[in-house]
PyMOL Python script that loads the backbone (N, CA, C, O; Angstrom):
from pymol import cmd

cmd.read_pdbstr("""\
ATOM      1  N   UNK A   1     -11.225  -3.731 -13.373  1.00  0.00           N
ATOM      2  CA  UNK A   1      -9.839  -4.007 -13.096  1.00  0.00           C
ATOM      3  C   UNK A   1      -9.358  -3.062 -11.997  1.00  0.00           C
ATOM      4  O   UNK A   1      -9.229  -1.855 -12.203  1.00  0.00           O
ATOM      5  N   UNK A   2      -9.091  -3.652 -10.800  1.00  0.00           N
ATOM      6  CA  UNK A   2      -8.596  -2.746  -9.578  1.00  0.00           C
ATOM      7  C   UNK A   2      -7.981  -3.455  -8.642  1.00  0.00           C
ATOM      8  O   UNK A   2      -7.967  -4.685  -8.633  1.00  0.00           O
ATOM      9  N   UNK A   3      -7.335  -2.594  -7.643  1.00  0.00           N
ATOM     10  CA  UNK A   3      -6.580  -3.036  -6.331  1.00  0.00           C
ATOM     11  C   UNK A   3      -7.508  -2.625  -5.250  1.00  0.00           C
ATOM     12  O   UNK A   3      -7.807  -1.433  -5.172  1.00  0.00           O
ATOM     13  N   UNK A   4      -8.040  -3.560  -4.330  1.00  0.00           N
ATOM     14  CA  UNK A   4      -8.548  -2.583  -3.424  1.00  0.00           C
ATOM     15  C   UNK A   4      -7.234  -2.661  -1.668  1.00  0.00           C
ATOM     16  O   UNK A   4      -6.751  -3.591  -1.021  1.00  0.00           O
ATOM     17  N   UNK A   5      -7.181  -1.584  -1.600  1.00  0.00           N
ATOM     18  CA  UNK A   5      -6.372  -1.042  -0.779  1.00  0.00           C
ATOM     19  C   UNK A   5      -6.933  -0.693   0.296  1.00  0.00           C
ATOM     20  O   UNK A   5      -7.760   0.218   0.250  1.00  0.00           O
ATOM     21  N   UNK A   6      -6.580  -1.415   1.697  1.00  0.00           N
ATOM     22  CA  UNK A   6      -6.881  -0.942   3.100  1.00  0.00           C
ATOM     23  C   UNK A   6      -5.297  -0.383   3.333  1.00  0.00           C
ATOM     24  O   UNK A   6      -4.367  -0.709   2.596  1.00  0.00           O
ATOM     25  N   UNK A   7      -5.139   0.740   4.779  1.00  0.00           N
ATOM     26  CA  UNK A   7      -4.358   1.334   4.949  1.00  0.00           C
ATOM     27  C   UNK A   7      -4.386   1.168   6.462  1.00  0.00           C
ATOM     28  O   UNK A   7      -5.509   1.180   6.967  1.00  0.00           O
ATOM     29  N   UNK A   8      -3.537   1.043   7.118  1.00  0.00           N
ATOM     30  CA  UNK A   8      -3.271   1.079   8.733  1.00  0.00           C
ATOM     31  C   UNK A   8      -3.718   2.170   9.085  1.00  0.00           C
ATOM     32  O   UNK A   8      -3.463   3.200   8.461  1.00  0.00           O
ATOM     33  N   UNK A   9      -4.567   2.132  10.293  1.00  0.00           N
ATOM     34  CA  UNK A   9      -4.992   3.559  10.739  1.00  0.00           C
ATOM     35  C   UNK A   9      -4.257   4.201  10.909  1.00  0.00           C
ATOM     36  O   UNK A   9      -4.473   4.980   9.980  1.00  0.00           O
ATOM     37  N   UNK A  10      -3.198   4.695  11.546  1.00  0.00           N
ATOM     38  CA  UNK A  10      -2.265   5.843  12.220  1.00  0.00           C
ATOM     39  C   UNK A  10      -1.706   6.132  10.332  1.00  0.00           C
ATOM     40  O   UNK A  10      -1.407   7.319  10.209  1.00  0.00           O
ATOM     41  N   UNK A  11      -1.599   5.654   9.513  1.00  0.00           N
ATOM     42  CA  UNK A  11      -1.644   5.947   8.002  1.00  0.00           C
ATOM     43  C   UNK A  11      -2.614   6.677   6.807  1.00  0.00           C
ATOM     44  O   UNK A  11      -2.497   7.186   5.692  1.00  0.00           O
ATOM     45  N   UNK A  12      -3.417   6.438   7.595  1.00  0.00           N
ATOM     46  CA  UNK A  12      -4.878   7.166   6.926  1.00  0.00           C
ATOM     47  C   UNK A  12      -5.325   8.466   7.424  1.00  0.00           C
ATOM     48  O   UNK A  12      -6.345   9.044   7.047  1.00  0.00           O
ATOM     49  N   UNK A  13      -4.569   8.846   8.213  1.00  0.00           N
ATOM     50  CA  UNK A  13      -4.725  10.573   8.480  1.00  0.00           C
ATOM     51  C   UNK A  13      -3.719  11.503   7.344  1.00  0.00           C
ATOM     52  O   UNK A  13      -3.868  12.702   7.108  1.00  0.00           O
ATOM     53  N   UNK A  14      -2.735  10.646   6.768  1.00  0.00           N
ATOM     54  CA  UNK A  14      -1.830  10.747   5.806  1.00  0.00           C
ATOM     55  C   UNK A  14      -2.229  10.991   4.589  1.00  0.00           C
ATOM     56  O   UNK A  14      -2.046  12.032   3.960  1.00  0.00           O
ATOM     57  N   UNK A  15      -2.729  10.121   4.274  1.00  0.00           N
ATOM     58  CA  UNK A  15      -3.109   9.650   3.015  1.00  0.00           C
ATOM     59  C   UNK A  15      -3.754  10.439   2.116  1.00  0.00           C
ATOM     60  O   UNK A  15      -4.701  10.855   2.784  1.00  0.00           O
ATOM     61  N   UNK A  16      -3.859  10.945   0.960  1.00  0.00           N
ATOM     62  CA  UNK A  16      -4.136  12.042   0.317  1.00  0.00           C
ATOM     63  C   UNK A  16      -6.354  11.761  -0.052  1.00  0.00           C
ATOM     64  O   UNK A  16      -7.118  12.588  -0.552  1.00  0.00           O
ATOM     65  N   UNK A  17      -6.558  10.890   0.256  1.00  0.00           N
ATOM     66  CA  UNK A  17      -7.768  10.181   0.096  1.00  0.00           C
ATOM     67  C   UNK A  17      -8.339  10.045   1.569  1.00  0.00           C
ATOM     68  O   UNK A  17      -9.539   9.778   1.503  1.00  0.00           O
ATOM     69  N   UNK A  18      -7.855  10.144   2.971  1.00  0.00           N
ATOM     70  CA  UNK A  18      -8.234  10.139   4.099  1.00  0.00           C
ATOM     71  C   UNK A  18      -8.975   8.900   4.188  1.00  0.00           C
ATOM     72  O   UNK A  18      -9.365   8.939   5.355  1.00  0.00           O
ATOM     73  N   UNK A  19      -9.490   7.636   3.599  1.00  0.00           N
ATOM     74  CA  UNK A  19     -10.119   6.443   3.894  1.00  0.00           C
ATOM     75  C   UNK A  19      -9.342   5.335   3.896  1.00  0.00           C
ATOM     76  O   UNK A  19      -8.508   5.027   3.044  1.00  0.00           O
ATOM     77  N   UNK A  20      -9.702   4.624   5.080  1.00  0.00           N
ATOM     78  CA  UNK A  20      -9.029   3.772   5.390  1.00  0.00           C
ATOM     79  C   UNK A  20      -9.112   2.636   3.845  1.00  0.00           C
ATOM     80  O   UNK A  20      -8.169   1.926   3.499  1.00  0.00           O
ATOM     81  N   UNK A  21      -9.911   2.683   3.410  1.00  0.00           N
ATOM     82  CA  UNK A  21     -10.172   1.376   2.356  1.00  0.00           C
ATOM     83  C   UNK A  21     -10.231   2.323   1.007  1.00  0.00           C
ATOM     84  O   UNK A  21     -10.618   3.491   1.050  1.00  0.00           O
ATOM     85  N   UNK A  22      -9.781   1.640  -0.234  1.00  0.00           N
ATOM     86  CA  UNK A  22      -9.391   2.655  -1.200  1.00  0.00           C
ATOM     87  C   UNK A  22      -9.491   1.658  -2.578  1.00  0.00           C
ATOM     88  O   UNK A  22      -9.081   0.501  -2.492  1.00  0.00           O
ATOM     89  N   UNK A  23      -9.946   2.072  -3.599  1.00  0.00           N
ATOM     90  CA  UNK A  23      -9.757   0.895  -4.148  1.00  0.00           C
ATOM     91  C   UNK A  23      -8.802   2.222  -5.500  1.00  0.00           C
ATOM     92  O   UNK A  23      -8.836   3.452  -5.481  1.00  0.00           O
ATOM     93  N   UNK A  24      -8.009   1.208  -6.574  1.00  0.00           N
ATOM     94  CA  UNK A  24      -7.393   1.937  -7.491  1.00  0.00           C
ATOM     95  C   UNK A  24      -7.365   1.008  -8.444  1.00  0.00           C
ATOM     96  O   UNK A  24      -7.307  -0.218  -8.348  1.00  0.00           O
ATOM     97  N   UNK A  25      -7.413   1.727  -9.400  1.00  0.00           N
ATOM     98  CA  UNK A  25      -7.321   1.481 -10.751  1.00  0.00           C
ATOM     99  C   UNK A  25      -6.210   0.645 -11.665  1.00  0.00           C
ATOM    100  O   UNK A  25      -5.313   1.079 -12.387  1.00  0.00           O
ATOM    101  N   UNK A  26      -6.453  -0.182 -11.479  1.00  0.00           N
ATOM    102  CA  UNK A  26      -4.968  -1.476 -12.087  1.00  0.00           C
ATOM    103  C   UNK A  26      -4.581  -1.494 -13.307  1.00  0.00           C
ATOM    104  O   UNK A  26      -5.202  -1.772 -14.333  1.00  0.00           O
ATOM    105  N   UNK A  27      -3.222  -1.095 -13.091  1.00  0.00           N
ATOM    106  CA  UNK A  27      -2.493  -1.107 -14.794  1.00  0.00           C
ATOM    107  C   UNK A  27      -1.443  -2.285 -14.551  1.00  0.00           C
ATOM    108  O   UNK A  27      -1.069  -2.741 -13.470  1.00  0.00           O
ATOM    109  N   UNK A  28      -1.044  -2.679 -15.921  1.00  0.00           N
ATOM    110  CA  UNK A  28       0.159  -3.289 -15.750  1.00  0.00           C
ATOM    111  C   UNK A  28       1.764  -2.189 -15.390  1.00  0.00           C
ATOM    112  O   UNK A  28       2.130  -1.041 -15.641  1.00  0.00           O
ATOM    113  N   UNK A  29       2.260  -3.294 -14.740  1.00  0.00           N
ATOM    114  CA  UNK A  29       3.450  -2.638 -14.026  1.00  0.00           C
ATOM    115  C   UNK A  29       2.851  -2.461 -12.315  1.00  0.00           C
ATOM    116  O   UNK A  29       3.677  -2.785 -11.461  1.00  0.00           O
ATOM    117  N   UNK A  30       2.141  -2.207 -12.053  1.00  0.00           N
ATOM    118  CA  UNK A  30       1.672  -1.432 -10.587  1.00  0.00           C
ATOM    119  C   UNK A  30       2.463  -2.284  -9.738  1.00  0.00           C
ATOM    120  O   UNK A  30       2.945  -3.411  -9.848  1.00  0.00           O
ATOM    121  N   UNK A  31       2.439  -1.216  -8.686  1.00  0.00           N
ATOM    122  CA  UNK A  31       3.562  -2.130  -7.244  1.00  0.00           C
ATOM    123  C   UNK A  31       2.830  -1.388  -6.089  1.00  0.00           C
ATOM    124  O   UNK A  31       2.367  -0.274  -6.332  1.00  0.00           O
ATOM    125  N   UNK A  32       2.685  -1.961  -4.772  1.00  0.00           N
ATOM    126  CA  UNK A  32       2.947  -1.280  -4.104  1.00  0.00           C
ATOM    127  C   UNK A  32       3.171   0.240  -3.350  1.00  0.00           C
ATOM    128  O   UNK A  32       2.612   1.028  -2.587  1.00  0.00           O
ATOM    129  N   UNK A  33       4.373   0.051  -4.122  1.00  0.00           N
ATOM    130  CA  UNK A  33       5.227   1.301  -3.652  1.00  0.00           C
ATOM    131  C   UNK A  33       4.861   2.348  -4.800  1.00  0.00           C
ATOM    132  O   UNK A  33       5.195   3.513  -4.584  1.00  0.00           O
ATOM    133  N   UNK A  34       4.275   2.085  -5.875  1.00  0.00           N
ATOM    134  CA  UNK A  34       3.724   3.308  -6.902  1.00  0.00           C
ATOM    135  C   UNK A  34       2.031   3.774  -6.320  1.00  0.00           C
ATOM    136  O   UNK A  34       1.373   4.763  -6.642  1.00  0.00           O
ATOM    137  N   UNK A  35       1.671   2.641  -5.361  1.00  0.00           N
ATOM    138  CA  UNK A  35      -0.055   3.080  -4.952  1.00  0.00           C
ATOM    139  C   UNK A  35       0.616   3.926  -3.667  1.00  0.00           C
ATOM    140  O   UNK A  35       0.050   4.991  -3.421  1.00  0.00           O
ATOM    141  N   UNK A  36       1.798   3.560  -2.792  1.00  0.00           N
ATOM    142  CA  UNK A  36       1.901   4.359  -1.259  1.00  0.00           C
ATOM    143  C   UNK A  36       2.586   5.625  -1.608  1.00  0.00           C
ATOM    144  O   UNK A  36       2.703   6.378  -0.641  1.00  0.00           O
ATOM    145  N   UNK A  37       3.253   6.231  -3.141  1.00  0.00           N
ATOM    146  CA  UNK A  37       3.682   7.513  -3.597  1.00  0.00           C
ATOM    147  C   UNK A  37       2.601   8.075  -4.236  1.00  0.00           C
ATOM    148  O   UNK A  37       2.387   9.243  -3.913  1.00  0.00           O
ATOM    149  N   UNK A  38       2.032   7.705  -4.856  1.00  0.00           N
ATOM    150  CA  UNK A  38       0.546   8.318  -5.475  1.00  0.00           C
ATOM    151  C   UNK A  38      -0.562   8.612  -4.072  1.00  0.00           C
ATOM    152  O   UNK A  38      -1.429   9.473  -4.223  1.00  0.00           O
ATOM    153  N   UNK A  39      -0.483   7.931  -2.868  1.00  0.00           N
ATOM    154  CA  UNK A  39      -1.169   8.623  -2.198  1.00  0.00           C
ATOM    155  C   UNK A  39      -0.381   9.776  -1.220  1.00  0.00           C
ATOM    156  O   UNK A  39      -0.548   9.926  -0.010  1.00  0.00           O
ATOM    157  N   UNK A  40       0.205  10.270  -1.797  1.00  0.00           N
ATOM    158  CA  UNK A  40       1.297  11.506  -1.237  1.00  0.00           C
ATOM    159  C   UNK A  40       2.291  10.897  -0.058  1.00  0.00           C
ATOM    160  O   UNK A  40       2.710  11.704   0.772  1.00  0.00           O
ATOM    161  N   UNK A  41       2.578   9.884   0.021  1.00  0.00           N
ATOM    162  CA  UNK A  41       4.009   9.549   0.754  1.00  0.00           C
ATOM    163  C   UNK A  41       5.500   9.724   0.371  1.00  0.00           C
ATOM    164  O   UNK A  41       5.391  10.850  -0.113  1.00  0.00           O
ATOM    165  N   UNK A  42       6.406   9.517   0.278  1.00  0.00           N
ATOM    166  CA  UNK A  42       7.785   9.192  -0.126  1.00  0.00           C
ATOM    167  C   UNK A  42       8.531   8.266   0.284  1.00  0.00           C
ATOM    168  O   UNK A  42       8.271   7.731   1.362  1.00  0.00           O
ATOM    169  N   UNK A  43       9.481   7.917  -0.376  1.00  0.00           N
ATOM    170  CA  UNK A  43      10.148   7.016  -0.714  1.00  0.00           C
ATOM    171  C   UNK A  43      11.067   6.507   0.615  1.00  0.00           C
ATOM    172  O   UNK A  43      11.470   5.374   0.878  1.00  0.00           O
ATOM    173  N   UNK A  44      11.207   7.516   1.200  1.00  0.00           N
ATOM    174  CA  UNK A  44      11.621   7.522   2.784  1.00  0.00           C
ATOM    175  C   UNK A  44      10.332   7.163   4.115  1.00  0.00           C
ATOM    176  O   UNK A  44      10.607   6.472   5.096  1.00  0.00           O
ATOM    177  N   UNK A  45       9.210   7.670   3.925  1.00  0.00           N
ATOM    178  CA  UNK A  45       8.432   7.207   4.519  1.00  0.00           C
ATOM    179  C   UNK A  45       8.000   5.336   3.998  1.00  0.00           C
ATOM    180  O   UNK A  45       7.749   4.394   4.750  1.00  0.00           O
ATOM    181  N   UNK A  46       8.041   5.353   2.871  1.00  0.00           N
ATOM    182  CA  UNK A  46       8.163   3.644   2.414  1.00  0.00           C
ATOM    183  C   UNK A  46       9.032   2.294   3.216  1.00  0.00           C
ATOM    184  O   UNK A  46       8.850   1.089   3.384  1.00  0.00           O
ATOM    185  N   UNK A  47       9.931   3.195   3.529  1.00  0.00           N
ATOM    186  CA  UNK A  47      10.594   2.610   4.489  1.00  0.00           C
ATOM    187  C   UNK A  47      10.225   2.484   5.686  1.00  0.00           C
ATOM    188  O   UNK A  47      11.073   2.306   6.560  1.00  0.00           O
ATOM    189  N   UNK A  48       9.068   2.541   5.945  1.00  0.00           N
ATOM    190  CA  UNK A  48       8.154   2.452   7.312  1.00  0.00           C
ATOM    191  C   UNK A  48       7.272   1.410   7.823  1.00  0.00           C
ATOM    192  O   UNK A  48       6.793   1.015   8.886  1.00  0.00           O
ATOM    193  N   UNK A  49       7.281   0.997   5.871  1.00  0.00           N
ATOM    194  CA  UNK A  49       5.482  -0.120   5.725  1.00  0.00           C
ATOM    195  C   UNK A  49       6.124  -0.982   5.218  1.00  0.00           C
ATOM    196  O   UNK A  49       7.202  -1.003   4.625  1.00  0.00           O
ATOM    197  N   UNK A  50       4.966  -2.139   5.640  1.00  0.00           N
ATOM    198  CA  UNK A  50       5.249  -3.451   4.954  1.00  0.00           C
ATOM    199  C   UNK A  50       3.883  -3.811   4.419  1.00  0.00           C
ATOM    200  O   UNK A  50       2.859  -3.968   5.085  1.00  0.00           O
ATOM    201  N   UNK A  51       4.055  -3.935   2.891  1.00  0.00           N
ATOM    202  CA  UNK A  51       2.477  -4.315   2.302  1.00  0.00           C
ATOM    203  C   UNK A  51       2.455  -5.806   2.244  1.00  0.00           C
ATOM    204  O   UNK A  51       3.333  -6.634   2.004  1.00  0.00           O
ATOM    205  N   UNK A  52       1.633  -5.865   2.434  1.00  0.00           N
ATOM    206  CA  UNK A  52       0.485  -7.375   2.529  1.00  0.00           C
ATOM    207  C   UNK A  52      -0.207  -7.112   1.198  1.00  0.00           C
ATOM    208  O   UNK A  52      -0.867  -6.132   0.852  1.00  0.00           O
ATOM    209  N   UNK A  53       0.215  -8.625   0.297  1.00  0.00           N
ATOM    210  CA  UNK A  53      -0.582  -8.790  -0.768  1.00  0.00           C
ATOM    211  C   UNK A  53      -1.532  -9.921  -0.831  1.00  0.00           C
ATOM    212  O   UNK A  53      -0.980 -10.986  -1.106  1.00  0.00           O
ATOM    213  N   UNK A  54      -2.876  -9.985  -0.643  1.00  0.00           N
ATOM    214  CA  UNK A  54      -3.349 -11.396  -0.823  1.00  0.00           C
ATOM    215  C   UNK A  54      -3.124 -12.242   0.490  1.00  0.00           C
ATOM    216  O   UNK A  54      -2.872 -13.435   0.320  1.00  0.00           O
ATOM    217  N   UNK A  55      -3.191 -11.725   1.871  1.00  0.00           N
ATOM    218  CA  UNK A  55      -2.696 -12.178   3.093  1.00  0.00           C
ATOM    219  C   UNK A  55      -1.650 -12.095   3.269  1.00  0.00           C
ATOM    220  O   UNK A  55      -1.479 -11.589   4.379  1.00  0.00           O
ATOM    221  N   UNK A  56      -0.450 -12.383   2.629  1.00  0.00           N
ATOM    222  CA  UNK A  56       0.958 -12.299   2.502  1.00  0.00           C
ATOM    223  C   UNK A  56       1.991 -11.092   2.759  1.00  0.00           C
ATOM    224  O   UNK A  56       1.707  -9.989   2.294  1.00  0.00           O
ATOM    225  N   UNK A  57       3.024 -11.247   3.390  1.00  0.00           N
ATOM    226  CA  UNK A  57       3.604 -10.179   3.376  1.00  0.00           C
ATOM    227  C   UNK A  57       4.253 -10.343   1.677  1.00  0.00           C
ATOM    228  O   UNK A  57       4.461 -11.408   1.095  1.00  0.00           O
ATOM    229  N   UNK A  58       4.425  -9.277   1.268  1.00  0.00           N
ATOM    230  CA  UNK A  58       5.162  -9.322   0.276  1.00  0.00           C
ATOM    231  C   UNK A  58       6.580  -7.928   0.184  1.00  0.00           C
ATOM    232  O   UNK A  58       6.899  -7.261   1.169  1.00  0.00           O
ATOM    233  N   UNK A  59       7.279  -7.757  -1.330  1.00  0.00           N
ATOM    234  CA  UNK A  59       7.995  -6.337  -1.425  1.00  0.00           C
ATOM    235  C   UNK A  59       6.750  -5.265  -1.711  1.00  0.00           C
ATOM    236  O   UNK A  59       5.540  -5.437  -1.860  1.00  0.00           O
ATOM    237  N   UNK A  60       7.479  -4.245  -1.719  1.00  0.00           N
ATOM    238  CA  UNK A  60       6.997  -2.799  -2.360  1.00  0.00           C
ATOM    239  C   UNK A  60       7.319  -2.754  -3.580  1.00  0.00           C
ATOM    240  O   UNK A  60       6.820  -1.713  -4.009  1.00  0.00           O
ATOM    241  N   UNK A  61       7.852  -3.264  -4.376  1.00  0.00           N
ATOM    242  CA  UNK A  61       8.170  -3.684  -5.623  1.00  0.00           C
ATOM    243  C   UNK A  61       7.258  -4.691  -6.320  1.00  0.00           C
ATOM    244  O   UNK A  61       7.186  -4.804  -7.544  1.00  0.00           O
ATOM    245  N   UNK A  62       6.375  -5.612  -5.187  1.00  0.00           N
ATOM    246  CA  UNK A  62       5.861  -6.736  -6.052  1.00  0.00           C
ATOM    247  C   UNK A  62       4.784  -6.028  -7.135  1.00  0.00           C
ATOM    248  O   UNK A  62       4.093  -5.019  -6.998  1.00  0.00           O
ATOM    249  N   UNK A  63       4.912  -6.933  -8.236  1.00  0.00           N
ATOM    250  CA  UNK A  63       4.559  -6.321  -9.268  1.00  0.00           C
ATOM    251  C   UNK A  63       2.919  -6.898  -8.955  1.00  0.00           C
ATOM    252  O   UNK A  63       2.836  -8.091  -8.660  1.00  0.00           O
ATOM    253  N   UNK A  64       1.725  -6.147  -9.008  1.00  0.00           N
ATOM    254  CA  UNK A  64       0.771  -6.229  -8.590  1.00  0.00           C
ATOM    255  C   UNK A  64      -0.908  -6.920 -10.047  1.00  0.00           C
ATOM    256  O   UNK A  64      -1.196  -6.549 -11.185  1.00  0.00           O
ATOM    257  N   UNK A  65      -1.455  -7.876  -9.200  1.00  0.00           N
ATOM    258  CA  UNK A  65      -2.146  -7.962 -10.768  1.00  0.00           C
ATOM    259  C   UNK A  65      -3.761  -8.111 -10.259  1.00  0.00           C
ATOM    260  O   UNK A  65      -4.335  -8.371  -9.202  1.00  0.00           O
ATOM    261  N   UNK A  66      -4.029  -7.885 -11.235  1.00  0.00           N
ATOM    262  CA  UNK A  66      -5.792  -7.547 -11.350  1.00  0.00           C
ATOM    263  C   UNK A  66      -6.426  -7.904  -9.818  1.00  0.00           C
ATOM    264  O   UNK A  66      -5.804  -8.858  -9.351  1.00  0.00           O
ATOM    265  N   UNK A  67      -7.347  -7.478  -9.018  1.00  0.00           N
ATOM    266  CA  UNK A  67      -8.235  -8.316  -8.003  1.00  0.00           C
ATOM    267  C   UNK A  67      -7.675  -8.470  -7.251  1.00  0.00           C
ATOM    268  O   UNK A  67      -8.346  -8.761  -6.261  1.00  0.00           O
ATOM    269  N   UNK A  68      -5.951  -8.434  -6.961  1.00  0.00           N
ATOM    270  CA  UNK A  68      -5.341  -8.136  -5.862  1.00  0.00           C
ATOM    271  C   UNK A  68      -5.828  -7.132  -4.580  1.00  0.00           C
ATOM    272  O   UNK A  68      -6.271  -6.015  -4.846  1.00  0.00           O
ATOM    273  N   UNK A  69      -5.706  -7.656  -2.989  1.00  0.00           N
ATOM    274  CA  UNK A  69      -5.713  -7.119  -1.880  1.00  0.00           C
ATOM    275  C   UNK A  69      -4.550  -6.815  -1.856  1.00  0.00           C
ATOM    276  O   UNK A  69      -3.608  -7.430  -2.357  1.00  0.00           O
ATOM    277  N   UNK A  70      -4.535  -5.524  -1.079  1.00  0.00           N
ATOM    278  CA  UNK A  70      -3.601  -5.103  -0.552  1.00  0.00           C
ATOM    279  C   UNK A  70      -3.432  -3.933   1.121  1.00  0.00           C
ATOM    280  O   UNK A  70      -4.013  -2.849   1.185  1.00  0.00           O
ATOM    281  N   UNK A  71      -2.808  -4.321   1.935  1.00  0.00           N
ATOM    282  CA  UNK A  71      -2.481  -3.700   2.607  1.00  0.00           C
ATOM    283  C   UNK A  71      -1.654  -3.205   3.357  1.00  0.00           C
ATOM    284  O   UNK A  71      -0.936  -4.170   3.621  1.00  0.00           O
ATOM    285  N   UNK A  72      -1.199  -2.219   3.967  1.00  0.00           N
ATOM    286  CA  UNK A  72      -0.025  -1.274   4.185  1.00  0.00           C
ATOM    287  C   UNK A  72       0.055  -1.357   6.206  1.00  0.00           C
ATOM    288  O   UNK A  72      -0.759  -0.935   7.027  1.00  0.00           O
ATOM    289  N   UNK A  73       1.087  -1.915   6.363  1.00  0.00           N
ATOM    290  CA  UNK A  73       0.945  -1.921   7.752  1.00  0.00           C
ATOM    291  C   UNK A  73       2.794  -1.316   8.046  1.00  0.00           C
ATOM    292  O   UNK A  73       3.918  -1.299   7.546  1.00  0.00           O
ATOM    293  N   UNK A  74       1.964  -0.890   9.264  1.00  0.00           N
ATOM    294  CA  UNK A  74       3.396  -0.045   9.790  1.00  0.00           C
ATOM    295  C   UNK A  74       4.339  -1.124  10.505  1.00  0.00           C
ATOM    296  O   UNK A  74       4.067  -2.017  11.308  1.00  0.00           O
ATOM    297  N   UNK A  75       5.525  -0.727   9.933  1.00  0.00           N
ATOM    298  CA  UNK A  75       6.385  -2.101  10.083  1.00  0.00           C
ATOM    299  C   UNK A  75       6.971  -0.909  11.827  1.00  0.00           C
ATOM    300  O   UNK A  75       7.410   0.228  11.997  1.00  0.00           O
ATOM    301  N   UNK A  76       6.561  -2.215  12.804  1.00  0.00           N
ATOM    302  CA  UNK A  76       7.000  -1.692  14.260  1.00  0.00           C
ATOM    303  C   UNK A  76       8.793  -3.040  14.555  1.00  0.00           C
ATOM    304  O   UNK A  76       8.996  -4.240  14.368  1.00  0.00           O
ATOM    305  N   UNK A  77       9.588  -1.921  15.047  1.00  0.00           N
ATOM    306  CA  UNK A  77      10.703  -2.623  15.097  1.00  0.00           C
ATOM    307  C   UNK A  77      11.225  -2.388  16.818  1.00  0.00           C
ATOM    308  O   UNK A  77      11.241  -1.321  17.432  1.00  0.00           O
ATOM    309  N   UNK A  78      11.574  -3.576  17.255  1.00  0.00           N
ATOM    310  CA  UNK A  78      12.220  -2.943  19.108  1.00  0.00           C
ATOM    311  C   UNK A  78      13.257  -3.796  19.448  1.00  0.00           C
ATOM    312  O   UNK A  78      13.927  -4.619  18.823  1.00  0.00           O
ATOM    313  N   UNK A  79      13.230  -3.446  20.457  1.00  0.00           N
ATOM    314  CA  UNK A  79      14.360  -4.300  20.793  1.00  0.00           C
ATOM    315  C   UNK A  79      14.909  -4.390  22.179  1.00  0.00           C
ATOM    316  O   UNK A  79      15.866  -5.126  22.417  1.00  0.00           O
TER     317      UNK A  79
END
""", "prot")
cmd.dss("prot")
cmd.show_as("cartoon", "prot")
cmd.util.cbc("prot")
cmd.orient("prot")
């Protein structure tokens, strides 16, 4: 039972695990945003990424389930 987790490069120098690909351990409840604070980010840096679940963009909230992909891309904004 796991998530496996890729991470945007310019994110993975961050990351408390330093690999781009990560896999974690799936409980019920999991989101997102509880795998990008467990790898030493905050809640303010969250506001940076947009995770991809299963190809999809999804929330940081989506509630996450077994065998799920996931990945963390840096949300770029211009204008």
């Amino acid at each position: 039972m796991s998530i496996a987790v890729k991470w945007f490069p310019t994110l993975v120098k961050r990351t408390r695990s330093k690999q781009a690909e990560t896999v974690v351990a799936w409980r019920e409840g999991l989101t997102p945003l509880a795998i990008f604070l467990d790898e030493g980010f905050s809640e303010v840096d969250a506001e940076a990424v947009m995770p991809i679940v299963n190809g999809a963009q999804a929330n940081l909230r989506t509630p996450l389930q077994d065998g799920d992909q996931l990945e963390f891309l840096v949300s770029i904004q211009g204008g």
